[in-house]
C-alpha positions, 0 to 999 in steps of 0.5 A: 231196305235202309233209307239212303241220304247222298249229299251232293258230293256223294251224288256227283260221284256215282253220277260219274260212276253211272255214267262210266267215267273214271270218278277217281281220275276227276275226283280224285282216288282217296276222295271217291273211295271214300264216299264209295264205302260210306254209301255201300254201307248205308245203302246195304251193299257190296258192290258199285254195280249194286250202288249205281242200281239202287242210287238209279232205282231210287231218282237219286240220280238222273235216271232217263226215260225209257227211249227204247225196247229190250233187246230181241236177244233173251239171252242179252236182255237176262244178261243185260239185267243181271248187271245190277246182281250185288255180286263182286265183279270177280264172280258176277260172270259165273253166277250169271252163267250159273243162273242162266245155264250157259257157259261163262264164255257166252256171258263174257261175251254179251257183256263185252259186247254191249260195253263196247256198243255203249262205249262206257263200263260195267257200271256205265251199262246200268243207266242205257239198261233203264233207257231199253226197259230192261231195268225198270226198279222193281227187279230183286237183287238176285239175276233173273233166270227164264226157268221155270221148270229144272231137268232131274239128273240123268237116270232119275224118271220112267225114261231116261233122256240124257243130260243134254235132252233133259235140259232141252225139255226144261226150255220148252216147258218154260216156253221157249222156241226152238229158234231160242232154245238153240240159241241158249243151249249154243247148239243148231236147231235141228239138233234141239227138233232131234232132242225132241224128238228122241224125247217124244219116242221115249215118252211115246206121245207127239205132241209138244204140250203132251211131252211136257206133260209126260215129262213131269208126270215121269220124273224128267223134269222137276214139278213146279212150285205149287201155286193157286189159279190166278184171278180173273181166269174164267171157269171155261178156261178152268174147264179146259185147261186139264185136256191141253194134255190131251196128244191130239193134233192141234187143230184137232184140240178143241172137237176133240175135248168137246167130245171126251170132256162133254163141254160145249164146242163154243165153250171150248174154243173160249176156253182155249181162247182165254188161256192162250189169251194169257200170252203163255204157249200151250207148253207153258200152260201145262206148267201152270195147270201143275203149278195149279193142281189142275194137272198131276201123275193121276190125271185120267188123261195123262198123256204119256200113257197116249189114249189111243182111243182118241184118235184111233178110225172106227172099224171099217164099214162093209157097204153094199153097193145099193146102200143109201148114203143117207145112212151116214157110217161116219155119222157126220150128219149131227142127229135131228139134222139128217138129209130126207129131201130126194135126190135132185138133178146136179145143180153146184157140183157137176162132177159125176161118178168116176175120178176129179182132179183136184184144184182145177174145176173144184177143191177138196178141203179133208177134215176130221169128222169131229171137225166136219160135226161141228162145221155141219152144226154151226152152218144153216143145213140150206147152206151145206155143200156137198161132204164126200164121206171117207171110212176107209181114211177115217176123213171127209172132203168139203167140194168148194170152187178152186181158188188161188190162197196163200200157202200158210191159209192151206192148212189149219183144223182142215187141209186143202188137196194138193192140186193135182191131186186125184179125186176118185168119186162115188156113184150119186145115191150109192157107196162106191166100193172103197166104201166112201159115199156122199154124207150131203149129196153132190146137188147142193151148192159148192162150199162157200168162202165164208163158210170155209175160211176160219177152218183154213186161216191163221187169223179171224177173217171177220166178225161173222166167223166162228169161234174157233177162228178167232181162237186159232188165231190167238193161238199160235201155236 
């Protein structure tokens, strides 16, 4: 970059132009576009846009602290930013819709609208721009573009979504929300949930994060440039990060890796944890994890091909009805854990055979088995509540007292029953015929608060709670 030296005539000049004031009604026509070329030349640009950023970037001018905060409108800030492109104002506004792949229009639009809220010129909004921290001095000369991963052309890939879905699931993959995505494709929400949604049928998995894996895996979207695992990332987030792929629920994410990858849960949940620490959503990360080597069309769990082993119930059992519930089909009970104490008369849950209803004397928290595994490994056994064991539903139901919980603490890596909701029990030592039996039997005390909680809450509720709280509530989702 070549040194640029204004005198103090010249820094008048684009001080003017900087502030948007008409340099050559004050200074005078011949006067400023003089001084305008001789420093477009030295400073290597074309444009007074370009002039006024360097001139800012440099403190050869005024340039004011950073008072404020980008807008909350990406599309704005990117906008915003690319005032400073050297681009002559003539095509500044179709390169920038080009870049960020919208309509000139829209482009035309923001830029108008933050002149007229600034009351000053193109040139004028380079200054206001350092003010908001949109400009900081370290931008290239090109406009910024939010993608990271292009959209093939349609008819190129496994399966075919059309230009307009394809485009949809370049934004995601570059970790936009549904909310954003609208916003930049100029469309509603529930038609950017329909694309998805249309995508996830055509690549035959649910998941978001899996759908983008079965996007770059088909050819939908172009691979991102190869890169290297950043520094600084731990080998427990490295051991993870290839089964973010993995098209399971996300609260079924972490027990489910544990079991196929043989990881240790608690290692598992850090690992989650310091990946989504990063600030990246899951979709971002499996960008990455491509960009990194750690994913590719060869992985051997390449999600669009949906491992249907991962989730699929284990065959029915066939109980006789005189058969112990200490037999545990599901095997809930981790191994070396199994319940050999008798059977003892009702002392927690008083409920007795028949039907409950939920949310009145008890409730009823369902889980997976993965996750009532962990929770039974990670609570002290004299600590275990009563566990209503489920085949037939491939699930099983913690009995805790009812209590009132905000409607976003109902659901996490566990559901709370609606209340109402009915409950029908087993006989106390055998398995009713639905087969469903008791894997803890009913006499130990209701599930407590500080045992349950990290299974329901979006935030870690206090030091004491497992791991896996404090990853969901890094999380997000």
């Amino acid at each position: 970059m070549r040194d640029l030296v204004l005198t103090d005539e010249e820094r008048a000049v684009v001080g003017h132009l900087a502030d948007g004031s008409d340099a050559a009604r004050l200074l005078g026509g011949r006067t400023v576009a003089g001084h305008v070329r001789r420093m477009q030349a030295a400073a290597g640009v074309r444009t007074t846009r370009a002039l006024v950023y360097r001139c800012l970037d440099e403190h050869l001018i005024d340039r004011p602290a950073r008072t404020g905060r980008p807008p909350a409108d990406r599309l704005t800030e990117l906008v915003w930013a690319g005032m400073r492109a050297d681009i002559p104002d003539t095509r500044l506004i179709s390169a920038l819709a080009t870049s960020l792949r919208v309509t000139p229009h829209r482009v035309r639009k923001v830029i108008q609208s933050l002149a007229d809220e600034h009351r000053t010129s193109w040139c004028g909004l380079l200054r206001p721009a350092f003010a908001a921290n949109v400009l900081t001095g370290d931008e290239g000369p090109e406009p910024s573009s939010p993608f990271d991963v292009a959209a093939t052309e349609p008819g190129t890939g496994k399966w075919n979504p059309n230009r307009q879905q394809r485009f949809s699931l370049s934004l995601r993959a570059s970790g936009l929300s549904v909310a954003e995505c609208a916003q930049w494709m100029d469309v509603s929400e529930v038609a950017v949930s329909d694309n998805w949604r249309i995508c996830r049928r055509q690549a035959g998995v649910e998941a978001d994060r899996s759908l983008v894996h079965a996007a770059l895996a088909a050819g939908v979207l172009e691979p991102p440039v190869q890169s290297v695992i950043p520094k600084g990332v731990p080998a427990s987030a490295v051991a993870v990060w290839p089964w973010l792929a993995l098209d399971v629920p996300d609260g079924r994410l972490p027990a489910t890796i544990s079991r196929l990858s043989g990881l240790p849960p608690a290692e598992v949940v850090a690992g989650l944890a310091s990946l989504r620490g990063t600030g990246m959503t899951d979709c971002r990360l499996i960008v990455a994890g491509w960009a990194c080597g750690l994913l590719d069309t060869r992985s051997q769990i390449s999600a669009w091909t949906r491992p249907t082993t991962i989730s699929a119930p284990p065959p029915r059992p066939t109980l006789s009805g005189s058969s112990r519930n200490r037999k545990d089909p599901l095997s809930l009970i981790p191994p070396g854990m199994e319940e050999e104490e008798p059977f003892l008369p009702p002392t927690g849950f008083t409920a007795t055979e028949g039907v409950t209803v939920a949310g009145r004397t008890y409730d009823f928290l369902r889980v997976t088995p993965d996750v009532c595994r962990m929770l039974l490994q990670r609570v002290p056994r004299p600590s275990w509540g009563p566990v209503l064991a489920l085949p037939g539903a491939h699930a099983a139901l913690l009995v805790t007292a009812p209590r009132p919980l905000h409607h976003e603490r109902r659901s996490l890596m566990g559901r709370l029953l609606a209340p109402g909701g009915r409950v029908h029990l087993p006989p106390v030592d055998t398995a009713a015929p639905d087969c469903s039996y008791w894997a803890v039997p009913q006499h130990r005390p209701l599930w407590g608060t500080a045992d349950l909680a990290w299974l329901l809450s979006p935030v870690s509720l206090s030091a004491a709670a497992p791991p896996a709280a404090r990853l969901l509530g890094a999380a997000d989702v």
